[in-house]
C-alpha positions in Angstrom: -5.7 -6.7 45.1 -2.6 -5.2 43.3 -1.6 -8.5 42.2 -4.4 -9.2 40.3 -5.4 -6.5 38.9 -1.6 -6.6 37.4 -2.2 -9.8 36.5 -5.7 -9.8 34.5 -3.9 -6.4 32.9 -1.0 -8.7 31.6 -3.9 -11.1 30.3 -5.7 -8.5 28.3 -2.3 -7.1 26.8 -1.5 -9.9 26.0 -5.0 -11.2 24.5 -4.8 -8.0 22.8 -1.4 -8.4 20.9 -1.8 -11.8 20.1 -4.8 -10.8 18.4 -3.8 -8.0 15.9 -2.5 -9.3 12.6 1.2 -7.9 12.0 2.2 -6.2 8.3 4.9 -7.4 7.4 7.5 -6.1 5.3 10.0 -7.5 2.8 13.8 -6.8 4.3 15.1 -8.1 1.1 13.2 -6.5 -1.1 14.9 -4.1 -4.2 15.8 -0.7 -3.2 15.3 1.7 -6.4 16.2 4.9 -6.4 13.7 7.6 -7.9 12.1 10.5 -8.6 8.7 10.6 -10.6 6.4 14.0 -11.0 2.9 12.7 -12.0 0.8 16.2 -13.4 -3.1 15.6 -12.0 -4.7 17.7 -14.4 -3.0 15.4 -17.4 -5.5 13.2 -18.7 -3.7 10.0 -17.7 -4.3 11.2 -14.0 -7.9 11.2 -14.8 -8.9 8.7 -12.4 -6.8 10.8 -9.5 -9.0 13.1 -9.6 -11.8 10.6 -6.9 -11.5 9.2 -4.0 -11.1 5.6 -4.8 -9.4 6.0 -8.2 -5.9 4.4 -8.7 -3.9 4.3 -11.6 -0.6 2.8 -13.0 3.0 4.9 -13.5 6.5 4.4 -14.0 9.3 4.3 -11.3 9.9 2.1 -8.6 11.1 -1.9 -9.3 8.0 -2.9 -11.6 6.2 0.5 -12.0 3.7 1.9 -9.3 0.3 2.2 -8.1 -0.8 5.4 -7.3 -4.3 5.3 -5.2 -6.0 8.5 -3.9 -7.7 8.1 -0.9 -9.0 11.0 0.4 -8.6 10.4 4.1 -10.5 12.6 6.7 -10.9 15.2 4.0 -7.4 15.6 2.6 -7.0 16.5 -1.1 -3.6 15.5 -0.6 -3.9 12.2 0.9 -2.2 9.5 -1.7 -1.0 5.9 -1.3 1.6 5.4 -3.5 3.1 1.3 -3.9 5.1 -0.3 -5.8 3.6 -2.7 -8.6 5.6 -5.7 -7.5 4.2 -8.3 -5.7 5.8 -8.7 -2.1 5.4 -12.3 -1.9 6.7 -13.2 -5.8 8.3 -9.8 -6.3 11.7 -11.4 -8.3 9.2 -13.4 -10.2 8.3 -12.6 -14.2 4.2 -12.9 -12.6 4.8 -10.4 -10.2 3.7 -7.3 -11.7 0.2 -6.5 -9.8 -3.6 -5.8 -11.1 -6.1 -3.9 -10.3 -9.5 -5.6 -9.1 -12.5 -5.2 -11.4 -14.0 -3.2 -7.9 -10.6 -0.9 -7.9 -10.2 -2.0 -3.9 -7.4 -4.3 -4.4 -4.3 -5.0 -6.2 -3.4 -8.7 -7.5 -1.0 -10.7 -7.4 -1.4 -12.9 -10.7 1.6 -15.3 -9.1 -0.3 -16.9 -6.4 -3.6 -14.6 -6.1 -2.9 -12.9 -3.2 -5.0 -9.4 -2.5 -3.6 -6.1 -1.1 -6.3 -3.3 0.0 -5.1 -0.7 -1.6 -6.2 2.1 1.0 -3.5 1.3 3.3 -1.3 -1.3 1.6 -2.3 -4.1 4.2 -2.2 -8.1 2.9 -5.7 -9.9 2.8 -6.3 -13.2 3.3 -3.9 -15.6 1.9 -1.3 -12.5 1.8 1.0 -11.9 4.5 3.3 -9.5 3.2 1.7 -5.7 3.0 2.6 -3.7 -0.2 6.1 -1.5 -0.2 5.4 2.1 0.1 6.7 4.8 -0.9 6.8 8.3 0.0 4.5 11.7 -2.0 3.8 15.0 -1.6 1.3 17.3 -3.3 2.1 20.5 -4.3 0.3 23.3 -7.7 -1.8 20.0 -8.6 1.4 18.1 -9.0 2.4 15.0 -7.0 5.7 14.4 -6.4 7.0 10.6 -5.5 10.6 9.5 -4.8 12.6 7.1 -2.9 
């Protein structure tokens, strides 16, 4: 009885694992060092100010995406990436869009799409988006790496 159960347990671990789709992450990619302070109540930070609204700022390798998500509740809740594209990122193409629907970034090299609420690749992507690190504090949002 112990046997089996063991076993059917190392099936469905298994199953499970095999199943979840890995982010990836560049080793190689650029390493800048930064420090950028983006003001929420400027009027290019306008678009901060929603859940769902994303906008472009300096810093990082090709500049930055700066998404506020809002997550369980949190005012302070950002996703910060950089605006290179993981898969082309040494590439002239590689600087990333926003889609028309503000969900995803774009990768004009190849067309790959990044959610933007967490970074993660979709479909032909298989590289997630680099992160970088924020805090919130007076209505200011401090990013660095």
């Amino acid at each position: 009885m112990f046997k089996s159960s063991s076993l059917v347990l190392t099936l469905l671990l298994i199953g499970v694992a095999s199943g979840c789709k890995k982010k990836s992450q560049r080793s190689d990619f650029p390493n800048v060092s930064f420090e950028e302070y983006v003001y929420l109540n400027n009027p290019s930070s306008y678009d901060l100010g929603v859940p769902g609204g994303a906008i472009f700022h300096t810093g990082g390798y090709r500049g930055l995406i700066i998404y506020r998500r809002y997550l369980n509740g949190g005012i302070d809740d950002f996703a910060i990436y950089d605006r290179a594209c993981p898969e082309h990122y040494a590439e002239n193409c590689s600087q990333l869009e926003l889609s028309n629907d503000g969900l995803f970034a774009i990768c004009p090299c190849g067309n790959e799409k990044y959610l933007l609420f967490d970074g993660s690749p979709v479909d032909e992507a298989t590289i997630s988006l680099f992160p970088y690190s924020a805090s919130l504090s007076n209505n200011v949002l401090y990013i660095r790496n």
